[in-house]
C-alpha positions as CSV (number, residue, x, y, z in Angstrom):
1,X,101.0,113.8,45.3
2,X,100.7,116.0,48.4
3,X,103.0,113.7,50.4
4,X,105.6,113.4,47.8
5,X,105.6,116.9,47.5
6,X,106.4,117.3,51.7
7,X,108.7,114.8,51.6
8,X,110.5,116.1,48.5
9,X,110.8,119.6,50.5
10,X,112.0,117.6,53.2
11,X,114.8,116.3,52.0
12,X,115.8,119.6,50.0
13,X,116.1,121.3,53.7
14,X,118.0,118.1,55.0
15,X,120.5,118.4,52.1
16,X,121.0,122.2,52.6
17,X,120.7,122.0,56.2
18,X,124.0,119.3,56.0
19,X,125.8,121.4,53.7
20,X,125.3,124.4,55.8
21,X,126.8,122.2,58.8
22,X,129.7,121.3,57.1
23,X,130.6,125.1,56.1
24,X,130.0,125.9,59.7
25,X,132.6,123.2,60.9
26,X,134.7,124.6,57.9
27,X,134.8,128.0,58.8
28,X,135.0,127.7,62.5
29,X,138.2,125.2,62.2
30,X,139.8,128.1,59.9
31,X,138.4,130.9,62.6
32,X,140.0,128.8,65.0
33,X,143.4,128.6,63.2
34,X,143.7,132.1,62.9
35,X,143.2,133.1,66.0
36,X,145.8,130.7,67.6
37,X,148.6,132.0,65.0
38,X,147.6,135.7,66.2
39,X,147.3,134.9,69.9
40,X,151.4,133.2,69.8
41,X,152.3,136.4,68.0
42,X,151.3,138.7,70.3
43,X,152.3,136.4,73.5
44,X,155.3,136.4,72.1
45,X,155.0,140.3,71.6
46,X,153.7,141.2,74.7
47,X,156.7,138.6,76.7
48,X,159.3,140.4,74.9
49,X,157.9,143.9,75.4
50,X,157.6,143.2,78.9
51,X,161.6,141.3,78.8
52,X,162.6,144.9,77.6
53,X,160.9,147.2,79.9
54,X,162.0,144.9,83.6
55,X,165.6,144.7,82.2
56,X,166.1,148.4,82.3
């Protein structure tokens, strides 16, 4: 009974444990999206900021 029990609450925290994992890769991919779409904005910002200070 005792062993069933363990090995029951084993694989509970394996399941979670994946799930978590997979929300972690979800999240960080998203993260990861965002930040390159912000970063080419302000590149692009900052390039044509600095365009129209030098051709003065």
């Amino acid at each position: 009974m005792i062993i069933k029990s363990i090995l029951l609450l084993f694989l509970i925290m394996l399941f979670q444990g994946c799930a978590t994992w997979m929300g972690v890769k979800k999240d960080s991919k998203q993260a990861w999206e965002v930040t390159k779409d912000t970063s080419e904005h302000v590149y692009k910002s900052v390039k044509k900021s600095i365009n129209e200070a030098t051709s003065e």
